[in-house]
KEKE-3310 file (N, C-alpha, C; in steps of 0.2 Angstrom, whole numbers, plus 5000, padded with zeros to 4 digits):
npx = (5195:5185:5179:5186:5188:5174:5173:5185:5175:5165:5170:5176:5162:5158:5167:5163:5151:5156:5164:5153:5143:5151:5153:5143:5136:5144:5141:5131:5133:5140:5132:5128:5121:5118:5107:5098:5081:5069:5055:5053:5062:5058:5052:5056:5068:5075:5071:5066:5078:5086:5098:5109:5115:5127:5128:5128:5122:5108:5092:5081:5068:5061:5070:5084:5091:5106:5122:5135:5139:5146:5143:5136:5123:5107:5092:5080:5077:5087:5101:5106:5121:5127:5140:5154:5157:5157:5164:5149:5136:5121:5111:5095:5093:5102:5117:5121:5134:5142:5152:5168:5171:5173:5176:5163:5151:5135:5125:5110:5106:5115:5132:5135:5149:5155:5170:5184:5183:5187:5185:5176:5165:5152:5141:5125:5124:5133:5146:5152:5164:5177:5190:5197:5199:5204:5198:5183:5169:5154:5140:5137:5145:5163:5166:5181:5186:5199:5211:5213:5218:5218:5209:5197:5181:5171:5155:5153:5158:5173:5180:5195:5208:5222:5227:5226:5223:5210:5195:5187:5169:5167:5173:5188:5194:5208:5222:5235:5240:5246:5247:5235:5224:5210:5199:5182:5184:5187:5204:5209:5223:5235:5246:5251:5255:5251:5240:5226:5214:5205:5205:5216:5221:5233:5242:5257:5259:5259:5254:5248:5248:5244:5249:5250:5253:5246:5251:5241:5236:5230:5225:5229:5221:5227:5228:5237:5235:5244:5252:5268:5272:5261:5248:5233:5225:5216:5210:5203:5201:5206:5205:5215:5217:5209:5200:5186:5177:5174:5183:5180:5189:5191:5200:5205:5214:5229:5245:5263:5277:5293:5307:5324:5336:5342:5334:5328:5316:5305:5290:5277:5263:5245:5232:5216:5205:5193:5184:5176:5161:5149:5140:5133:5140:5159:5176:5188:5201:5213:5229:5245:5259:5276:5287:5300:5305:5311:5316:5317:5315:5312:5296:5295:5290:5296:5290:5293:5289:5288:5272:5260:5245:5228:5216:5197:5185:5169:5161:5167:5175:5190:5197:5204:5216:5226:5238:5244:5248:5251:5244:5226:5208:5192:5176:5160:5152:5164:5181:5195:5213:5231:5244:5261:5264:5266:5271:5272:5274:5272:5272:5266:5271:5263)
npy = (4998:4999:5010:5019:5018:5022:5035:5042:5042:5049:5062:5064:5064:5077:5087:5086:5092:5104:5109:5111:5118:5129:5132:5134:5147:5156:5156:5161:5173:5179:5180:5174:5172:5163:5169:5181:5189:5199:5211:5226:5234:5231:5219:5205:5189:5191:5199:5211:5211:5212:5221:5216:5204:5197:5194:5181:5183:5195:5198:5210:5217:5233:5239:5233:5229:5228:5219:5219:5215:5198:5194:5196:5209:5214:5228:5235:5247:5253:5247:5246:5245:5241:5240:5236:5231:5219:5209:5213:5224:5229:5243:5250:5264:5268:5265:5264:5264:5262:5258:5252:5248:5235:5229:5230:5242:5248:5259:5266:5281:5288:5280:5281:5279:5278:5276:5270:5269:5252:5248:5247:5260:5265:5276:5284:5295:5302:5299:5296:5296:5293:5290:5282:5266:5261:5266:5277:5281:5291:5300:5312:5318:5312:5315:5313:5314:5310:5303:5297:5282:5279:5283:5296:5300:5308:5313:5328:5335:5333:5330:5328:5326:5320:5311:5302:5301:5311:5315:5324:5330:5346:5351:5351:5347:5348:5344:5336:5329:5314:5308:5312:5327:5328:5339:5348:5361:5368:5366:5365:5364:5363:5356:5350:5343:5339:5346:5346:5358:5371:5380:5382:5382:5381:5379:5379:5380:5388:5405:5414:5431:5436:5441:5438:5436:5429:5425:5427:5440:5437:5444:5439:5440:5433:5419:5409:5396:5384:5367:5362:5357:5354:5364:5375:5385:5399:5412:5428:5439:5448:5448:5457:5457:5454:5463:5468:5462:5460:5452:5442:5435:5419:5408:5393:5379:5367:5367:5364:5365:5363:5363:5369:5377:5390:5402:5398:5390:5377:5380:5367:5369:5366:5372:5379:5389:5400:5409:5423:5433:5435:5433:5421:5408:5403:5401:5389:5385:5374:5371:5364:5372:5378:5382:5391:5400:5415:5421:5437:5442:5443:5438:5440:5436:5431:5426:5415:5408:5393:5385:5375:5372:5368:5374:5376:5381:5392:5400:5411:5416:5415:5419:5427:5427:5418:5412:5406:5387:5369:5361:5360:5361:5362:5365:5365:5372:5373:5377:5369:5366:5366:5373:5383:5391:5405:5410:5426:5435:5440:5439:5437:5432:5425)
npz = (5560:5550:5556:5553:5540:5535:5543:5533:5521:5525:5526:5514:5505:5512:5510:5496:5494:5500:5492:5480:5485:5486:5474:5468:5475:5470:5455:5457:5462:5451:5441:5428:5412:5396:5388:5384:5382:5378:5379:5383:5396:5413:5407:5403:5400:5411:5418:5432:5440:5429:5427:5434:5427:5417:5399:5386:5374:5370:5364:5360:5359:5359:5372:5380:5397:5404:5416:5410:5392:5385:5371:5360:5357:5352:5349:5348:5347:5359:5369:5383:5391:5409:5415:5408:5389:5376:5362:5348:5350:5344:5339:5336:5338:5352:5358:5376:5386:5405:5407:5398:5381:5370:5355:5344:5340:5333:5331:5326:5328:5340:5348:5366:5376:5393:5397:5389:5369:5365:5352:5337:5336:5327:5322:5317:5318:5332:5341:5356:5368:5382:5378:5363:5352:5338:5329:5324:5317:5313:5307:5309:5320:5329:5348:5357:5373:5378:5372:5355:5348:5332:5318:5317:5310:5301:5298:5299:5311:5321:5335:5347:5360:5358:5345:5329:5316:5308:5301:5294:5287:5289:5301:5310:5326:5338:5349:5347:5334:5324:5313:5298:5295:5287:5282:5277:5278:5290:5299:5315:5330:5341:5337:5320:5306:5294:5287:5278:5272:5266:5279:5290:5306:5316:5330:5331:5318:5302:5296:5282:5273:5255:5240:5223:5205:5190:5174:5166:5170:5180:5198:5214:5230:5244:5257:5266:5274:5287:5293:5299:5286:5277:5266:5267:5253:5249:5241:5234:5218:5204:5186:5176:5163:5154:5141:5138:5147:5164:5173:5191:5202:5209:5221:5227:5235:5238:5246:5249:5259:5255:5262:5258:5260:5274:5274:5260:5250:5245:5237:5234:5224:5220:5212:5210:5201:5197:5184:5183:5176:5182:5174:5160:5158:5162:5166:5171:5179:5181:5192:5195:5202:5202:5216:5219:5235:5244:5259:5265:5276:5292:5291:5278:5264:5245:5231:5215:5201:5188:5181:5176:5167:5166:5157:5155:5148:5143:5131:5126:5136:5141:5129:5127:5134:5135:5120:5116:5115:5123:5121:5113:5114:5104:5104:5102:5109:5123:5128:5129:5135:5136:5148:5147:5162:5172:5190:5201:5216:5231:5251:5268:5283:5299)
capx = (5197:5181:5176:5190:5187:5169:5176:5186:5170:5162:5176:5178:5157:5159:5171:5162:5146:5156:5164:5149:5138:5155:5152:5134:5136:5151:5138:5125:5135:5142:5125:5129:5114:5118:5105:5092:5078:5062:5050:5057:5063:5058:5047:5063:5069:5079:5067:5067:5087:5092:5104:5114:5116:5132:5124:5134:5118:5102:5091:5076:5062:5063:5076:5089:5095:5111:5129:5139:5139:5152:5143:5132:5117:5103:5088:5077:5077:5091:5104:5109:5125:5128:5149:5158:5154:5162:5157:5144:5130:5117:5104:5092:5093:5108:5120:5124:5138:5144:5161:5169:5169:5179:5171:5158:5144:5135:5118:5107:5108:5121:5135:5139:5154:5159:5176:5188:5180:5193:5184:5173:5160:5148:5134:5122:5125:5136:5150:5155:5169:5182:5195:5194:5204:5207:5192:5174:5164:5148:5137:5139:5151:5165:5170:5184:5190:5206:5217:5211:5224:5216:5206:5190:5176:5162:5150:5153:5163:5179:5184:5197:5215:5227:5223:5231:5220:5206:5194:5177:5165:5168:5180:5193:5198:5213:5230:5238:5237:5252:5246:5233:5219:5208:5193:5178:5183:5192:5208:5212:5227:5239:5252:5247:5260:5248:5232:5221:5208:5204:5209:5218:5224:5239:5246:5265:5260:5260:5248:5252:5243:5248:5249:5248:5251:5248:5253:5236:5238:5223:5230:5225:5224:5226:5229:5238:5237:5244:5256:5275:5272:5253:5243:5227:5226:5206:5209:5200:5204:5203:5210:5217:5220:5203:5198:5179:5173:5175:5181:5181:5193:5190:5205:5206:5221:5234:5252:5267:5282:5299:5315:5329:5340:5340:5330:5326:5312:5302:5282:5273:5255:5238:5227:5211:5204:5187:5185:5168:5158:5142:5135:5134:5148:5163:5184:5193:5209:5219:5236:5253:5263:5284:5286:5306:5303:5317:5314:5318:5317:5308:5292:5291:5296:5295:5294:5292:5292:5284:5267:5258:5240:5224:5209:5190:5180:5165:5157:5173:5178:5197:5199:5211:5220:5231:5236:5248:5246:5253:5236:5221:5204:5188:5170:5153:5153:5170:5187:5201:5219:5235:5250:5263:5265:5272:5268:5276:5271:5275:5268:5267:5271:5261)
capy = (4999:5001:5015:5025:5020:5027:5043:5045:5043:5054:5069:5066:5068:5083:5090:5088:5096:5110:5113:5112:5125:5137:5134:5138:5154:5159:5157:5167:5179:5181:5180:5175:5171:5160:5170:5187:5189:5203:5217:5232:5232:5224:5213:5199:5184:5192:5203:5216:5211:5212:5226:5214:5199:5195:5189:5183:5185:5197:5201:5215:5222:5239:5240:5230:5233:5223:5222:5216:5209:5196:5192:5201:5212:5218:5230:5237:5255:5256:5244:5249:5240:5245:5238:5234:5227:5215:5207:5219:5229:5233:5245:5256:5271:5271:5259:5268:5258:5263:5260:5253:5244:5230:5226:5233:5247:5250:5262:5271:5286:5287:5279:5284:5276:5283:5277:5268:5263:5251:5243:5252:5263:5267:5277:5289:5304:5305:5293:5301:5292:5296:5288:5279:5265:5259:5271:5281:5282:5296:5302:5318:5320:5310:5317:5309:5319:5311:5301:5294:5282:5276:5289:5299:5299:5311:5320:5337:5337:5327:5332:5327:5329:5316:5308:5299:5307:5313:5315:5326:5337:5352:5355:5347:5349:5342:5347:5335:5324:5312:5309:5321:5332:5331:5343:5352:5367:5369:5363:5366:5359:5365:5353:5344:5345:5339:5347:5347:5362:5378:5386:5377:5386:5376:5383:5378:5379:5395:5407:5421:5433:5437:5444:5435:5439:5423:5424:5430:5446:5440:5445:5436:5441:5424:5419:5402:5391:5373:5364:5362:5353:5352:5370:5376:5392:5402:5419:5431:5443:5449:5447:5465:5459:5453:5468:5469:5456:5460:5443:5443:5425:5415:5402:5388:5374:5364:5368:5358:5366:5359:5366:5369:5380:5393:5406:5397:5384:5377:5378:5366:5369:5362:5377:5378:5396:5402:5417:5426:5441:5433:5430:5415:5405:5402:5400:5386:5383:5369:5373:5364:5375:5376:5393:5392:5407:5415:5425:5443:5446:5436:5439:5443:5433:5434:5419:5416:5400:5390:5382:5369:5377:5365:5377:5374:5389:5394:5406:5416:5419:5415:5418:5437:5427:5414:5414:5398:5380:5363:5358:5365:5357:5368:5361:5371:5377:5373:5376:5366:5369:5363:5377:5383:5399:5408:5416:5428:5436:5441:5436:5442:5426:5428)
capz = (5553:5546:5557:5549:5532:5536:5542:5527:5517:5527:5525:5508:5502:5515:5506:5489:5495:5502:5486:5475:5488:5484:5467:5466:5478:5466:5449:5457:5462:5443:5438:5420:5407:5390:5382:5388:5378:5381:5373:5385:5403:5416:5401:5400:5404:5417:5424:5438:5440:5422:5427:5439:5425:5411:5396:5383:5369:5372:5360:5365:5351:5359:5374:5385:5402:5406:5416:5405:5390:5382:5366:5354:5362:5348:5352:5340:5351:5364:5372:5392:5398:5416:5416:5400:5383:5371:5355:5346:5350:5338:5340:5330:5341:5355:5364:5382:5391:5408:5407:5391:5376:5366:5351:5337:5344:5326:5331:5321:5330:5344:5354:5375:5383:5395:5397:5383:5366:5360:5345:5332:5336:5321:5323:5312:5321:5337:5345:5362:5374:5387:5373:5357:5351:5330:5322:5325:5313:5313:5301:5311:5324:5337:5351:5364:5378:5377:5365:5350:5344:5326:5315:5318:5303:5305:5291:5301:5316:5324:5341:5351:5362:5355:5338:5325:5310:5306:5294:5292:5280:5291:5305:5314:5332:5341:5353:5344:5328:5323:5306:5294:5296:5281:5282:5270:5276:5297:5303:5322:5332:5342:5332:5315:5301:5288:5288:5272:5272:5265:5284:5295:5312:5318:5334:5329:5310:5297:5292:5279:5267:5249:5233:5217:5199:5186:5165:5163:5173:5187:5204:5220:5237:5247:5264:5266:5283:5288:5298:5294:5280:5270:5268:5261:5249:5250:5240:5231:5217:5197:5180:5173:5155:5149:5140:5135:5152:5171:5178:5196:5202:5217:5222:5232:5234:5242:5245:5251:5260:5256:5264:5255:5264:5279:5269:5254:5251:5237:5239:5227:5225:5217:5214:5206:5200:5194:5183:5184:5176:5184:5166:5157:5157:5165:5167:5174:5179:5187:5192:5197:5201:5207:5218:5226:5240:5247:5264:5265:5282:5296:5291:5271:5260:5240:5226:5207:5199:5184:5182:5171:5166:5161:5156:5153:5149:5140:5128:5126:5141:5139:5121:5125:5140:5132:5112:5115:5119:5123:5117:5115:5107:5106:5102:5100:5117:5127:5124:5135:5132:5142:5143:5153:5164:5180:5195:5204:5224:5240:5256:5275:5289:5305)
cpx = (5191:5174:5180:5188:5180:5169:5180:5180:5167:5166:5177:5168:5157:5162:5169:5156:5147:5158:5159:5143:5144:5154:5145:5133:5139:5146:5134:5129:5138:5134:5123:5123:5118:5113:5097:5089:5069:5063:5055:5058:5058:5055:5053:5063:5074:5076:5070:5075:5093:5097:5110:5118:5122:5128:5128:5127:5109:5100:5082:5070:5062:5069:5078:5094:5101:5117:5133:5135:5144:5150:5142:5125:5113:5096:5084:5077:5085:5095:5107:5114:5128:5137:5152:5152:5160:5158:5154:5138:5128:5111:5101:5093:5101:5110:5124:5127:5142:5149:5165:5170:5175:5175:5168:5154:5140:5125:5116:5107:5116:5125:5138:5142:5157:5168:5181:5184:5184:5191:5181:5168:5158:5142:5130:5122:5129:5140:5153:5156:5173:5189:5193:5201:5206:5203:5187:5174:5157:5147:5138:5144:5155:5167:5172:5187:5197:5207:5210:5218:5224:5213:5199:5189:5173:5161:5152:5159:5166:5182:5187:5206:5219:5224:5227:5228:5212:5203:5184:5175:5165:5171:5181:5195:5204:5218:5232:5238:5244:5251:5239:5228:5216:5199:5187:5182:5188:5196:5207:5215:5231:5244:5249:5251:5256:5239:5230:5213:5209:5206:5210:5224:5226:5243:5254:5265:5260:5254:5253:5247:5247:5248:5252:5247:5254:5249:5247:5233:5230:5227:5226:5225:5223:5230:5230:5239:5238:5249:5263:5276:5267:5250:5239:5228:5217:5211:5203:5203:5199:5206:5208:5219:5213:5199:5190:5177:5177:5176:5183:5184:5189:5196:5204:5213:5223:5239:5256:5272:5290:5307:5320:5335:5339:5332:5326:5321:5306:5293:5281:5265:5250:5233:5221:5208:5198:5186:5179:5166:5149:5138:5136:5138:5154:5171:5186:5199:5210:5226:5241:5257:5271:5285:5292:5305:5309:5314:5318:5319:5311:5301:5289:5295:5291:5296:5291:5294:5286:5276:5264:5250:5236:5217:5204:5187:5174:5162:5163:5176:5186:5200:5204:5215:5225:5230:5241:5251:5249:5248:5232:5216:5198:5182:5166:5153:5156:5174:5192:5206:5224:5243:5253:5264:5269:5270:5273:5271:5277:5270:5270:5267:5269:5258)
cpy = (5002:5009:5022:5024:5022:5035:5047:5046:5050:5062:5069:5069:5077:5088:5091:5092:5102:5112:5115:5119:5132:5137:5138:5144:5156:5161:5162:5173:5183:5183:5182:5171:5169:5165:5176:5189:5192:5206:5222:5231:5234:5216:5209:5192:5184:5195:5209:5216:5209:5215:5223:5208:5200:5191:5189:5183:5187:5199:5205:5217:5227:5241:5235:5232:5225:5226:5222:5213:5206:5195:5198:5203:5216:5221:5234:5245:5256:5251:5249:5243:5245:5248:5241:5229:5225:5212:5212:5220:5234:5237:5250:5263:5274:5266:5263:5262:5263:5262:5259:5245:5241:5229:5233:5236:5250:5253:5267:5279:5290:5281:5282:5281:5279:5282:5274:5264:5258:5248:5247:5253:5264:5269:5284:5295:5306:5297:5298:5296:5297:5297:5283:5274:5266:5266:5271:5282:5283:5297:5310:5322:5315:5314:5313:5317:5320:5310:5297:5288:5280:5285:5290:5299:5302:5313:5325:5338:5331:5333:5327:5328:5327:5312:5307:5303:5307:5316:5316:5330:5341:5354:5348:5348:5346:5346:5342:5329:5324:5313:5313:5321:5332:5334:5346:5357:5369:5363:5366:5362:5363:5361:5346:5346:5344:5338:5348:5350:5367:5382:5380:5382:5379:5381:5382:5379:5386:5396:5414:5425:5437:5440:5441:5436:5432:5427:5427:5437:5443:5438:5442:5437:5435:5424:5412:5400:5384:5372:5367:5362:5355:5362:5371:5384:5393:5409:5421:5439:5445:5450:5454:5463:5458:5462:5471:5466:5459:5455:5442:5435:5427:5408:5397:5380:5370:5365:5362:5363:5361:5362:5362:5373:5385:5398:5406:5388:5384:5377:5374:5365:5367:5366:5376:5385:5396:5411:5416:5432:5438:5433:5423:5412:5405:5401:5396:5384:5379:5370:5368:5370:5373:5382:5393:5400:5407:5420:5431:5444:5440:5435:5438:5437:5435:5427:5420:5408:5398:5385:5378:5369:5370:5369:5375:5381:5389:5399:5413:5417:5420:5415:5423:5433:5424:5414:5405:5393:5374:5359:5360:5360:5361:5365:5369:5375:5376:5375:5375:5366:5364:5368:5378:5389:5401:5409:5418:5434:5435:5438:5436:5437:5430:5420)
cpz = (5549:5548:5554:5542:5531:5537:5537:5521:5517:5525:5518:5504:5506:5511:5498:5490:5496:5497:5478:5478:5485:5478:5464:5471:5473:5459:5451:5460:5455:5440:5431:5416:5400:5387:5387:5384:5381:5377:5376:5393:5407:5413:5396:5403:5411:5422:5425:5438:5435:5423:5432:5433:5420:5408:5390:5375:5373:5365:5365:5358:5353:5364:5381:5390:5404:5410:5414:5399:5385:5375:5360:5358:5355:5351:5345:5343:5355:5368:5376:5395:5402:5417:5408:5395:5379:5366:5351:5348:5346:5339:5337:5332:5344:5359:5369:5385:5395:5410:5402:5385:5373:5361:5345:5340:5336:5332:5327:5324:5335:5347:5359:5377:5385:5398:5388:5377:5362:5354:5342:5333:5329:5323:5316:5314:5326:5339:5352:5366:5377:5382:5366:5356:5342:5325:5326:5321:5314:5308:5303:5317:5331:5341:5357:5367:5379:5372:5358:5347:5337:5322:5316:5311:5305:5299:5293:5305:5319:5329:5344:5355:5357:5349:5333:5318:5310:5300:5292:5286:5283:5294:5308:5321:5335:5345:5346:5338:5325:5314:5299:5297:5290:5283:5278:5271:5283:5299:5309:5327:5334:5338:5327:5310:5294:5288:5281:5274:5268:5270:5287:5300:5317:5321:5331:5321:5307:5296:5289:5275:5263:5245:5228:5212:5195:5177:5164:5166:5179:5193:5208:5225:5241:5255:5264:5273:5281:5296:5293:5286:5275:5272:5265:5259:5248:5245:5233:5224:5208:5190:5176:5165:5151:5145:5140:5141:5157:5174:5184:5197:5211:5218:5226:5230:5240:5239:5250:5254:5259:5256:5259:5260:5270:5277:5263:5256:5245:5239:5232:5229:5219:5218:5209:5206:5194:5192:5180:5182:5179:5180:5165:5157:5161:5165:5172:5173:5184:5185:5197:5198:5207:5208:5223:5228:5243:5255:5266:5272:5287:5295:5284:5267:5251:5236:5220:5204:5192:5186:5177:5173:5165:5162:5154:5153:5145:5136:5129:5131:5143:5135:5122:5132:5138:5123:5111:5121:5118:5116:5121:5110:5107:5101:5102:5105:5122:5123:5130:5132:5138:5140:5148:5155:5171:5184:5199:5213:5228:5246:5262:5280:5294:5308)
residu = (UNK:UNK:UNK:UNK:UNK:UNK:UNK:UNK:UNK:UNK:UNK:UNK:UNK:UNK:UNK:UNK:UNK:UNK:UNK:UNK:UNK:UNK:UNK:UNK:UNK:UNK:UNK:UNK:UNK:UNK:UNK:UNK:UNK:UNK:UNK:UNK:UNK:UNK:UNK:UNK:UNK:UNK:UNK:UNK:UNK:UNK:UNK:UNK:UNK:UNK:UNK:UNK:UNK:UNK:UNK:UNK:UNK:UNK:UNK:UNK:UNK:UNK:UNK:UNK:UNK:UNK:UNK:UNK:UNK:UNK:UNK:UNK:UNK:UNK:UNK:UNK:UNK:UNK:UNK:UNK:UNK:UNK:UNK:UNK:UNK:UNK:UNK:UNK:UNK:UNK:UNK:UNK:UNK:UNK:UNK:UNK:UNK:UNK:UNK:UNK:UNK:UNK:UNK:UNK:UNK:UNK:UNK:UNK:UNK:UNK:UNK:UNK:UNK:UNK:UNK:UNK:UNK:UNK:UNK:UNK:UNK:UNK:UNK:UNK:UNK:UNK:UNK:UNK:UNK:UNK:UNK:UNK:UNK:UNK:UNK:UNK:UNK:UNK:UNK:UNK:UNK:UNK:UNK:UNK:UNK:UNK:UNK:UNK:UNK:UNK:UNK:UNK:UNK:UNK:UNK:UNK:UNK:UNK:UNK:UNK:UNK:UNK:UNK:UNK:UNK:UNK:UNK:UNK:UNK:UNK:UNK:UNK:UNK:UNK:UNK:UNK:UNK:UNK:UNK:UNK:UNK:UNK:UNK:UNK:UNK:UNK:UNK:UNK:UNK:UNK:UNK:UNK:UNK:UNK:UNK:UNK:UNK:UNK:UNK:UNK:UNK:UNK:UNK:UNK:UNK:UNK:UNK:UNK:UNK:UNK:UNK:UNK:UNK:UNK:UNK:UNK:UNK:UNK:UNK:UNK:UNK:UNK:UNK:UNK:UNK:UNK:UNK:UNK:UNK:UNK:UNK:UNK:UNK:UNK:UNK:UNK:UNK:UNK:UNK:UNK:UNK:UNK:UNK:UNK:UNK:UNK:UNK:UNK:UNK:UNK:UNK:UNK:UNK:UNK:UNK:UNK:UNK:UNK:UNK:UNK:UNK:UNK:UNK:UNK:UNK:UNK:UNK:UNK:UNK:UNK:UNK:UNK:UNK:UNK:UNK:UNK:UNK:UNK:UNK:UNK:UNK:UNK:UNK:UNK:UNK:UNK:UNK:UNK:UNK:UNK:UNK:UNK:UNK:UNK:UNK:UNK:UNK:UNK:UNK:UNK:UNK:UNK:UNK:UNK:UNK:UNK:UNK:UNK:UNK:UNK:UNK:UNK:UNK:UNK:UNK:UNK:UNK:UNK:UNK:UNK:UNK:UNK:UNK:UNK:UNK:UNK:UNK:UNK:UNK:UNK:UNK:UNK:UNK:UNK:UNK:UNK:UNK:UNK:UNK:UNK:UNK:UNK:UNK:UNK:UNK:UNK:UNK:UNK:UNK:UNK)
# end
């Protein structure tokens, strides 16, 4: 009897030494760190095989090498994880992760992952991934290879396939973008219904160029691009009534398309127009305007519609162009008004 209740003793410590040796091969094989803390690599507390450890907090004073990390990792120069990241990582320079991200990446200069960033990149000049998730935010430019499913931010430049919106100071790239494109100055997409630029070249969307005569006889030669829906208006031209002054215009705006019928369809546009003899002083105009267009033929079409004027000018410059006003009030040296006019044009779809 008591040789048996021996051998059960025996089997059961047996049994607990062998479960605790699988424990402690199983930890060192994870080879996870509470806490990684050095100058620059291999000068840490992990050493030589920093790059093999999971650490759920490093901090570094110029750069950290890791496989993982689940917590927060900050570097005064450059965070290296080898795997994935979670949490955040802060760093002054650049966070390169070798596969992808969950979490917050906020660097002074760039972020590199190379596969999925599904949290919020931020950096001061470049975010580059395979995909993105909610948002990127640049100072100068994201680019994902593929999808984006949140909004790009950049100071200059947003590239990517798929994209939910975007949103920079000078162009846009895309295939396709569900919801807007706002720009300084380039759209591009093969499908974006609401793009907001001055040019926006939308494979499925419109391009046109025009002629334009407003109440104050300045004619405009303009070229309108967008998607279905939203487009931007660039032209150039000159006002034929000012008698004594040469005042060259320059336009810029945004338009709306709004189907009415097969042929028939309402534009409403938000333009803004500067009139110029390259002397002192100046002409503004902001314009609403309602311009139903009918289409002629499959290409031309012709429209005419009222508009809702508010001018600023200086030093005479619109005193022979308008004689009546909503309102109108006129100081030492402005004069602003508010009145109502027309425009009438054709314009050539391609």
């Amino acid at each position: 009897m008591n040789i048996y209740f021996n051998f059960k003793k025996i089997s059961l410590a047996s049994s607990l030494v062998l479960i605790c040796f699988s424990l402690s091969v199983l930890a060192q094989n994870e080879k996870t760190r509470l806490m990684h803390i050095g100058l620059i690599y291999p000068i840490s507390s992990n050493g030589l095989n920093a790059g093999e450890f999971t650490n759920k907090f490093s901090l570094h004073a110029i750069s950290g090498i890791s496989k993982n990390e689940t917590g927060v990792a900050i570097a005064g120069v450059a965070t290296v994880i080898k795997e994935n990241a979670k949490g955040v990582q802060i760093s002054g320079v650049a966070n390169v992760i070798g596969e992808s991200a969950d979490g917050v990446q906020v660097a002074g200069f760039m972020n590199i992952i190379r596969h999925n960033a599904k949290g919020l990149p931020v950096a001061g000049f470049l975010n580059l991934s395979e995909s993105a998730g909610p948002a990127q935010i640049a100072g100068f430019s994201n680019i994902t290879r593929e999808s984006v499913k949140g909004v790009q931010i950049a100071g200059f430049l947003n590239k990517s396939k798929d994209v939910n919106s975007q949103i920079s100071g000078f162009v846009n790239l895309a295939k396709k973008v569900k919801g807007v494109q706002i720009a300084g100055l380039i759209n591009i997409a093969d499908s974006s219904d609401y793009p907001i630029a001055l040019l926006n070249f939308i494979k499925n969307g419109e391009k046109s160029v025009g002629i334009t005569v407003d109440e104050t006889a300045t004619t405009i030669a303009s070229f309108r691009s967008g998607g279905r829906v939203l487009y931007g208006i660039l032209g150039v031209g000159y006002n034929f009534k000012s008698g004594n002054k040469s005042l060259y215009g320059l336009e810029a705006g945004l338009g709306a398309h709004i189907p009415v019928a097969e042929k028939l369809r309402v534009n409403a546009e938000l333009a803004n127009l500067v009139l110029t003899d390259f002397k002192r002083g100046d002409y503004f105009k902001n314009t609403l305007r309602i311009l139903p267009t009918f289409r002629l033929a499959e290409n031309l079409e012709i429209f005419a519609g009222p508009s809702l004027n508010f001018v600023k000018y200086s030093r005479d410059k619109g005193d022979d162009l308008i004689s009546h006003y909503l309102w109108k009030q006129r100081n030492t040296k402005d004069f602003t008004g508010l009145y109502l006019g027309f425009n009438v044009g054709v314009q050539y779809i391609f």
